[in-house]
C-alpha positions in Angstrom: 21.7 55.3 18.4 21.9 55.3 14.6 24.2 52.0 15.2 21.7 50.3 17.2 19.2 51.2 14.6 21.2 49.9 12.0 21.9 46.4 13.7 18.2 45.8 14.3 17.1 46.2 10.7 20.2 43.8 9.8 19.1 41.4 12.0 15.4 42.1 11.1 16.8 41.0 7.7 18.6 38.1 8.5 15.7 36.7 10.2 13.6 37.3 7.4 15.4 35.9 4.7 16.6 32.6 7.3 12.5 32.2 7.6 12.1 32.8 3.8 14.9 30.0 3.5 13.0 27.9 6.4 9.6 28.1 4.4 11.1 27.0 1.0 12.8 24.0 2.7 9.8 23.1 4.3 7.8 23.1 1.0 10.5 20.8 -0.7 9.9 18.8 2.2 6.3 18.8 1.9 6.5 17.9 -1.8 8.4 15.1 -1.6 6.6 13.5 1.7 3.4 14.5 -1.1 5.6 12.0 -3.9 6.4 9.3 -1.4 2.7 9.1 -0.3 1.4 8.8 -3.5 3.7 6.0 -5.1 2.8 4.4 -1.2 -0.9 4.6 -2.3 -0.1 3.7 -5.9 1.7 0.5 -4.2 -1.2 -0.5 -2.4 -3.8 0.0 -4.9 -1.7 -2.7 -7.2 -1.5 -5.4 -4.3 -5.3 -4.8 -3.3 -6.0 -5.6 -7.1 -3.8 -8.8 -7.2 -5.4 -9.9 -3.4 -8.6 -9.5 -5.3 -7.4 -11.3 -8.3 -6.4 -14.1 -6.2 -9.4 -14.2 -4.1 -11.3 -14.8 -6.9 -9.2 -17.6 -8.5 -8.8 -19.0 -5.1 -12.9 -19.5 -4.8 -12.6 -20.6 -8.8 -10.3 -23.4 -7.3 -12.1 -24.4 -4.5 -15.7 -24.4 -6.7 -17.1 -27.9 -6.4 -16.6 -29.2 -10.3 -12.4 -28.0 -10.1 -12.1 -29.9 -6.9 -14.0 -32.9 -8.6 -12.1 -32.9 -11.9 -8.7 -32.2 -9.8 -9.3 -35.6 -7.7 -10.4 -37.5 -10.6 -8.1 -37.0 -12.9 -4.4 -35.4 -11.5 -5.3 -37.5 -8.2 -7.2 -40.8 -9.4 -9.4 -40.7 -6.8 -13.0 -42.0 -7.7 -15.9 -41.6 -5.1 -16.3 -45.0 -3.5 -19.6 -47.6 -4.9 -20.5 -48.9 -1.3 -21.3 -45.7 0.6 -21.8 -47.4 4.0 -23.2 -45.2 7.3 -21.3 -46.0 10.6 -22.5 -45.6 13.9 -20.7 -44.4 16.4 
């Protein structure tokens, strides 16, 4: 009987400490999902601010005057003398 006894505290302790093991491996694992998903948010904060950044030089580009100025100059374009209406 004493045997028996003996073998379910051992094994009472070896589940213990392979839980105890278990729980520390799961908090490593936690941690470092906890790292990964903050450099992943880090990451997308710096390519929303560059979107933005672009956004607005995109609009800066397309603003009337720069469009003007691009076609007159880089382009030679010049707006036409005659402006004629045709009929379709």
């Amino acid at each position: 009987m004493n045997k028996m006894r003996f073998s379910i505290w051992i094994l009472l302790l070896l589940a213990v400490v392979a839980s105890g093991v278990e729980v520390a491996y799961r908090s490593q694992e936690v941690r470092r999902l906890h790292v990964m998903s903050e450099e992943a948010q880090r990451e997308q904060d710096e390519h929303l601010a560059e979107y933005s950044r672009l956004l607005i030089e995109r609009g800066t580009l397309a603003a009337y005057q720069n469009v003007e100025r691009i076609a007159r100059d880089e382009l030679a374009m010049s707006f036409p003398e005659d402006v004629e209406r045709i009929e379709p």
